[in-house]
C-alpha positions in Angstrom: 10.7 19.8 -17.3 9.8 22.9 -15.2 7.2 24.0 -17.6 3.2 23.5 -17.0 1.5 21.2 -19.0 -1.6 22.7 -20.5 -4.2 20.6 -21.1 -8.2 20.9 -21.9 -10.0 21.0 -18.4 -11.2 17.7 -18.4 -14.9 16.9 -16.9 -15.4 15.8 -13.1 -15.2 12.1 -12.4 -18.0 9.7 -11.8 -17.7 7.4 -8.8 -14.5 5.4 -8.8 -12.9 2.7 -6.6 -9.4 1.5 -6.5 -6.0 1.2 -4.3 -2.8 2.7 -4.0 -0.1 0.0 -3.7 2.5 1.6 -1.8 5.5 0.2 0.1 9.5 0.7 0.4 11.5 -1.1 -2.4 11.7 -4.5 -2.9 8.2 -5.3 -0.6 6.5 -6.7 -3.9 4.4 -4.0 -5.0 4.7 -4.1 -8.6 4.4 -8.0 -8.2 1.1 -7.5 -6.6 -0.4 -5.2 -8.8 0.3 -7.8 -11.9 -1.2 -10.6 -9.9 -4.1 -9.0 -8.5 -4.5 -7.5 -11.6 -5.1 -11.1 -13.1 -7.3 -12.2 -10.0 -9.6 -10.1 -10.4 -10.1 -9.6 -13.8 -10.1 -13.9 -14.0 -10.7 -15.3 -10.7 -13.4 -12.5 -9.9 -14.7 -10.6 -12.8 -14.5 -7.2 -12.5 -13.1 -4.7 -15.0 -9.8 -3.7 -13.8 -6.7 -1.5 -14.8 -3.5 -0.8 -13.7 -2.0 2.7 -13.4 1.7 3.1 -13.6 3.0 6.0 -11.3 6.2 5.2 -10.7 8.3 7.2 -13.2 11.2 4.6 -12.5 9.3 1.5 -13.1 11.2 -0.6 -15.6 10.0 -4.2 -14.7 6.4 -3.3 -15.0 4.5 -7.3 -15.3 1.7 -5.7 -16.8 0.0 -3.2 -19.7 -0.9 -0.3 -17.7 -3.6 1.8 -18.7 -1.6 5.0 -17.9 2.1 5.4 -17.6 3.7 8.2 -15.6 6.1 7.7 -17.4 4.6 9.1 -21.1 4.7 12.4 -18.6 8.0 12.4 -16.8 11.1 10.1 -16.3 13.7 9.8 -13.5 16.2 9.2 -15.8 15.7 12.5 -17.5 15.2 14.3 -14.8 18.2 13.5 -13.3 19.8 14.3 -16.4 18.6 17.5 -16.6 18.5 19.0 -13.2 21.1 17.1 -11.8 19.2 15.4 -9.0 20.1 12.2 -7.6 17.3 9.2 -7.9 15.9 10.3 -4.5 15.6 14.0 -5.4 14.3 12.8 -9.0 11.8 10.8 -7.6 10.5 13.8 -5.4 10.8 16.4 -8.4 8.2 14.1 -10.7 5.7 13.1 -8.2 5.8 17.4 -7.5 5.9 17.6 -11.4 3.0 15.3 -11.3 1.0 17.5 -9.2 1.4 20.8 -11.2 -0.2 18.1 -14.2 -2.7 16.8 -12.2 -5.2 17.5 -14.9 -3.0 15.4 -17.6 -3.6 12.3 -14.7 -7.4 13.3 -14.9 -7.8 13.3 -18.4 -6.3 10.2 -18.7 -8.4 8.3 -15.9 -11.0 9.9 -17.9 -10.7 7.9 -20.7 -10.9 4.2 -18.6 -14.3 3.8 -18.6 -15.8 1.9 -15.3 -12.5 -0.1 -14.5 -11.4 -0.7 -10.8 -8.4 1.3 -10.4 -4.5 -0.4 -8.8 -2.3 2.3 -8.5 1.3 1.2 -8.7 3.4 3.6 -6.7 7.0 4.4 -6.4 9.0 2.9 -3.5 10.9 6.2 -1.8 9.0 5.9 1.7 9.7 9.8 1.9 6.9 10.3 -0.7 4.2 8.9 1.8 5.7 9.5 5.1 6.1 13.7 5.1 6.1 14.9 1.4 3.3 16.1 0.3 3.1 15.8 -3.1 1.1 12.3 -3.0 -1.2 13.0 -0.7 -2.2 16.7 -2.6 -3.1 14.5 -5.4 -5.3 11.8 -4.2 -6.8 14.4 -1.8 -8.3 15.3 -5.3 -8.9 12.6 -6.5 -11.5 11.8 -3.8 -13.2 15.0 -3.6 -13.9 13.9 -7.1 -15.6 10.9 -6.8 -12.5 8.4 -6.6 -13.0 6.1 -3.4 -9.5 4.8 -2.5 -7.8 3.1 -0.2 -3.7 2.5 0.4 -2.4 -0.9 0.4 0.6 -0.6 2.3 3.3 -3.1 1.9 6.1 -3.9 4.2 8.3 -7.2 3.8 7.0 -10.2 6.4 11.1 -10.8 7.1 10.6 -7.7 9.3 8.8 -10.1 11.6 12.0 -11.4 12.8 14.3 -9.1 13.8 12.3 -6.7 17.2 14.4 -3.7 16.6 13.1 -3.7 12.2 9.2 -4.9 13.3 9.6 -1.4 15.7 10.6 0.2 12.2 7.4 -1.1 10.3 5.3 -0.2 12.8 6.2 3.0 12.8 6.7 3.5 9.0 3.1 2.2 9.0 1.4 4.6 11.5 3.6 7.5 9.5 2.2 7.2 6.3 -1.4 6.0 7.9 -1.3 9.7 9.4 0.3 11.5 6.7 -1.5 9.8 3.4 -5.4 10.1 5.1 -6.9 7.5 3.2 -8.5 4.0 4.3 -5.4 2.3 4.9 -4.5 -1.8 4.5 -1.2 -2.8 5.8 0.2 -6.1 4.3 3.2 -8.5 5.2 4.1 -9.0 2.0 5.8 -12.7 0.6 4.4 -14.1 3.8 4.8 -17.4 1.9 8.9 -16.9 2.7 7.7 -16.7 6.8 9.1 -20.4 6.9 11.9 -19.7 6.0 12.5 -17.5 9.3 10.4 -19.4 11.5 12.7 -20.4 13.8 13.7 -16.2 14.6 10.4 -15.5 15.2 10.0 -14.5 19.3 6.2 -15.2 18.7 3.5 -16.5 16.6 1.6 -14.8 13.7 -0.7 -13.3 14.9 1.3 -11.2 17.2 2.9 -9.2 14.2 -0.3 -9.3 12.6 -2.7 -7.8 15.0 0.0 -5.8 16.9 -0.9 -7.4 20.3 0.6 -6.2 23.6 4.1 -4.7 22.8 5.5 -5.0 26.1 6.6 -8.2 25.2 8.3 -6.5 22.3 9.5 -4.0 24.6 11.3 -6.6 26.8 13.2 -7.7 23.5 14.5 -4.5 22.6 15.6 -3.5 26.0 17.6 -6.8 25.8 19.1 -6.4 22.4 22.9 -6.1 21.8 21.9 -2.6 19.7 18.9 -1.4 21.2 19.2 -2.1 25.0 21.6 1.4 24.9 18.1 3.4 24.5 15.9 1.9 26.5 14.1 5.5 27.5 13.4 5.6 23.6 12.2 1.9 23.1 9.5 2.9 25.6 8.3 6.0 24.6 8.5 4.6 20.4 5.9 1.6 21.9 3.7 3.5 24.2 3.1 5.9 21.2 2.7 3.5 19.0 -0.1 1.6 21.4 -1.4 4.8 22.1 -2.7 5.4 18.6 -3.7 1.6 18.5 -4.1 2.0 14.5 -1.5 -0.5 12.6 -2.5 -3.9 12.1 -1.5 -6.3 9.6 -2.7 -9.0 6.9 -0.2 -11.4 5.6 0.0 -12.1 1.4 1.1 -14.9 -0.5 0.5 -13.8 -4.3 0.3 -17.1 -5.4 -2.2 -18.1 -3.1 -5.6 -17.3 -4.7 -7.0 -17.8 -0.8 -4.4 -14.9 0.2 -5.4 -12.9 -2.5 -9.3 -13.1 -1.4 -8.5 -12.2 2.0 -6.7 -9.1 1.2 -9.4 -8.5 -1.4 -12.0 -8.4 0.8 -10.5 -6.0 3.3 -9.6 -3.9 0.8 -13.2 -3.4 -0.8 -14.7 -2.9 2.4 -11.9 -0.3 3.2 -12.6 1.6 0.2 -16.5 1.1 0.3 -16.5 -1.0 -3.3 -18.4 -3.9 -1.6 -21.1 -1.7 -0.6 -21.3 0.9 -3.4 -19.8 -0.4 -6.2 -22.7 -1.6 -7.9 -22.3 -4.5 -8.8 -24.3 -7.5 -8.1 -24.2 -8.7 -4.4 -26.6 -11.2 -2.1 -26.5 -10.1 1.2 -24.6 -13.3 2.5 -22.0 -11.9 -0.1 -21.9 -8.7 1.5 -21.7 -9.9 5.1 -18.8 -11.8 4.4 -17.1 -9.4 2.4 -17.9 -6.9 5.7 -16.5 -9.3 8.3 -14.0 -11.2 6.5 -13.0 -14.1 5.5 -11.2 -15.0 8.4 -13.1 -15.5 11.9 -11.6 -14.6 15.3 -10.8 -18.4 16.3 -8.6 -18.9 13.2 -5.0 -18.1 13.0 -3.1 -17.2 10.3 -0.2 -19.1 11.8 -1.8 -22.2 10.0 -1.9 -20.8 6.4 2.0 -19.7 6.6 4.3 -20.7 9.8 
């Protein structure tokens, strides 16, 4: 395992446009990726693959185009150096970026495919290591316009002190990562089902809206209200960078997927540059959404 791949230098890419699904475990990212997957290659069209890089991906719901996992395993590298799954996880993405040219020979080969990047689910890897970043950092000075997808369960919603969590998980890895960034509440369709713990509607969580309110909640909790000097300085820095905001997902809601889709292209620059076919009354929605600022997403999932 600690020995270099040598591969053929392979040529430089063309222009490429895809998304990194990132997220902790169990937010649905490997879910995603398999439906979207379908959505777009049915509902809209385009030529789409999916690229496996999480070396500990046993349920993948799809054929991926690459697998990580032809490279390195976490099972064998635990094995072998005697690393737990977390230090495993951090040795093959590392192990990934001494072989970035084995990941560019192989992206090589897809010819003019959208790219969905399923990622692993250790927040470490996007919050302060660096390995992840190094390697789409090179990706796009190649041509490869990307953007990270982000997502965070919507149950987070209703507890103040875990929706303080998110928020901050978000802006970490918005900072650290450096690419167009999406957050999603993911298996928003469940948001009924926690209704009644929610302090506030929707669109609060969604578009982040004055956190003094949330503020208030924490100071009052039976946990939190013991650092209420922290609670303050975790929101004002939060609001002070003004950066996270949210879009809920329901997979199996084809409108869902279409408003996640069309942040997503215009994030990464596909709905302008991609070159496919597009009036300009496509492009102008595409660019402000499908959403406008009187609707709520309250009505699609509360």
């Amino acid at each position: 395992m600690s020995n270099k791949i040598v591969v053929k230098q392979p040529r430089e890419a063309r222009s490429f446009f895809g998304q990194l699904v990132i997220g902790p475990p169990d937010s649905g990212k490997t879910t995603y990726c398999a439906k979207v997957y379908d959505f777009y290659k049915e509902k809209l069209n385009r030529q789409v693959d999916v690229v496996n890089l999480d070396p500990a991906n046993d349920n993948m719901q799809y054929q991926p185009a690459i697998d990580i996992m032809e490279l390195v395993r976490v099972e064998e590298v635990m094995e072998g150096l005697g690393l737990g799954p977390n230090g495993a996880l951090m040795h093959c993405m590392e192990y990934l970026e001494q072989n970035f040219d084995w990941l560019l020979l192989k992206l090589n080969a897809i010819k003019d495919s959208y790219l969905i990047f399923d990622m692993p689910g250790q927040v470490e890897l996007y919050t302060h290591h660096s390995s992840t970043k190094n390697i789409f950092q090179k990706l796009e000075k190649l041509g490869y316009h990307l953007c990270t997808v982000h997502m965070v369960q919507s149950n987070y919603c209703s507890n103040p002190a875990k929706f303080i969590s998110t928020l901050l998980l978000s802006l970490s890895t918005m900072l650290q990562i450096g690419l167009p960034h999406v957050n999603v509440l993911s298996k928003a369709d469940l948001l009924k089902n926690y209704s009644s713990q929610l302090e506030f509607g929707l669109d609060f969580y969604t578009d982040v809206l004055d956190l003094e309110y949330l503020l208030e909640l924490l100071n009052e909790g039976p946990f939190t209200n013991k650092y209420k000097k922290l609670n303050k300085s975790l929101v004002s820095m939060i609001e002070d960078y003004s950066l996270v905001s949210f879009i809920p997902l329901d997979v199996s809601s084809d409108t869902s997927l279409l408003t996640l889709k069309n942040a997503v292209d215009k994030a990464n620059g596909y709905v302008y540059g991609s070159g496919e076919e597009r009036s300009i009354q496509a492009l102008l929605s595409c660019a402000v959404g499908a959403r406008t600022e009187s609707e709520r997403y309250d009505a699609d999932y509360m």
